[in-house]
Phi, psi and omega in degrees: 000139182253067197301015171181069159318323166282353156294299171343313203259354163279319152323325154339292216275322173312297200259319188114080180013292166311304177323270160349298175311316181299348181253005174259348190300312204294351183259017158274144180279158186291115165307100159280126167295189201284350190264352185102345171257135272235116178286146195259143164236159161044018176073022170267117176317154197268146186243142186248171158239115244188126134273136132336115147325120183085034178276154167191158186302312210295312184280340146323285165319305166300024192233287175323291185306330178306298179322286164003279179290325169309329196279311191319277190340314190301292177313323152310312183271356151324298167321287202251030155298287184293333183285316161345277199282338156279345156314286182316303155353290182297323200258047116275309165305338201254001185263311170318304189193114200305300167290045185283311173281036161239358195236127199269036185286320194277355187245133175293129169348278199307322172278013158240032184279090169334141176205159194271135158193131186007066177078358175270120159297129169234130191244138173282025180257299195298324212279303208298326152273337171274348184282323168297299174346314203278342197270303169003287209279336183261015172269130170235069158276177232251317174267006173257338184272341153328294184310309194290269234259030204224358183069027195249137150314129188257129202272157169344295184301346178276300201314310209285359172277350159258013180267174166234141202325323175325286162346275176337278223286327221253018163303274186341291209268035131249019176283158148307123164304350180295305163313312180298323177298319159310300179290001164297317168270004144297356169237000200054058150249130192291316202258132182262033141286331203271318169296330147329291219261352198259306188282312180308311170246033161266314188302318169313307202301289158007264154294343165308312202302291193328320203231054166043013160325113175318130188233328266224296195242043148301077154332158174221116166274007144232126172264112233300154181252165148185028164318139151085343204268307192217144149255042148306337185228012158296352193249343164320159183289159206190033184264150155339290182319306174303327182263352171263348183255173186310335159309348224238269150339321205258327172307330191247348166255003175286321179315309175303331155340282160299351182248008179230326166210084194316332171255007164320153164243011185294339200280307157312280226290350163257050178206314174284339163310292187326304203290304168273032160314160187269158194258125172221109187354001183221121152352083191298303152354260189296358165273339181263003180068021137313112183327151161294312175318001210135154155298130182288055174334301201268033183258312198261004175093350171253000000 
């Protein structure tokens, strides 16, 4: 239902039909057949266009702007996710050898392993020194264009200041685990795999955010680990679904949080977003991989 059409159509006219569309789609009805069962497209239930009852633009819209703020939050506690692990980074790696990130001494075999793509040879060690490089040469702060003109080797702790979470997170996961096991252990992760796999769709989210993508009912196909790791997260929701949607997301990253800034409030100020979500004919709640009761508050200790 459309209770203001001429908000509709400004709104519209703002934001983009398409754009738009993606928050009313789940409130279209399912197509069914003469037998009762749900015809499929692209291997998806089929959407008619049809809405559910009690669907309306205004709460649609708010559905977008809720996603908004999600993204906004999200991206705070991103920021200083990344800035974290490029400190740490450097000054573990940069204490070994000022140029560590350049010496493939430090990289695990398998990522310096050749592979065929569309006739090239290619090592993801390789792709990973021209993508830094490439941030490198185009950055002109003040401490990197010092180094480029005075001819000095730029050392870790500088270089890493041109980097982007990617940079970051994908160091991280081709260093030797002998390495990886200190910065694991500074937030307190036991398996630096499971942080391997934590900076990997934090590095996703990331970009959802960045180029304003919809997050709020995003899926993943790997779903984050953390069994066994802290028992912080024994009491959490810990189903497949949760752990491939934003409950998943919001889990590991408030765990890094707290441990890189203990008196943070971001995790209330996402539990109360949550908690007032707009009311819609479909389970907002379970697309984010969220109990139906709610944000789990006494899960998280709040």
């Amino acid at each position: 239902m459309i209770d203001d059409p001429h908000r509709a159509i400004r709104k519209i006219s703002q934001v983009g039909y398409y754009r738009l569309s993606g928050y009313w789609y789940p409130c279209r009805k399912i197509d069914i057949d003469s037998e009762g069962y749900q015809r499929k497209q692209y291997g998806k239930p089929k959407r008619v266009s049809q809405f559910l009852e009690g669907t309306t633009f205004s709460a649609c819209f708010e559905l977008y702007l809720f996603d908004k703020e999600l993204r906004m939050l999200l991206m705070d506690a991103i920021e200083r996710i990344e800035i974290y692990f490029r400190t740490v980074i450097a000054h573990e790696m940069g204490r070994k050898d000022p140029l560590a990130y350049t010496d493939p001494q430090y990289i695990d075999p398998y990522h310096k392993t050749d592979y065929e793509s569309n006739g090239k040879t290619l090592n993801a060690w390789d792709n990973w020194l021209r993508s830094q490089q490439e941030k490198i040469d185009r950055c002109n702060e003040d401490y990197i264009e010092w180094h480029k003109a005075s001819n000095r080797s730029i050392p870790f702790w500088v270089a890493v200041e041109a980097w982007d979470f990617r940079n970051t997170s994908k160091y991280y996961e081709m260093l030797y685990e002998k390495y990886q096991i200190p910065i694991a252990k500074k937030v307190n992760v036991r398996y630096p795999k499971n942080l391997r796999n934590w900076l990997k769709e934090i590095n996703t989210a990331r970009n959802r955010c960045a180029h304003h993508t919809r997050i709020w009912n995003q899926s993943s196909s790997n779903p984050l680990r953390y069994e066994k790791d802290s028992a912080f997260f024994s009491d959490l929701p810990s189903s497949n679904n949760s752990r491939k949607r934003l409950m998943g997301l919001i889990s590991v990253i408030w765990y890094l949080i707290s441990q890189i800034g203990p008196n943070s409030d971001w995790i209330y100020r996402i539990a109360d977003l949550v908690d007032g979500a707009p009311k819609l004919p479909v389970c907002i709640y379970t697309a984010m991989g969220i109990p139906d009761s709610g944000f789990p508050r006494k899960a998280f200790g709040i």
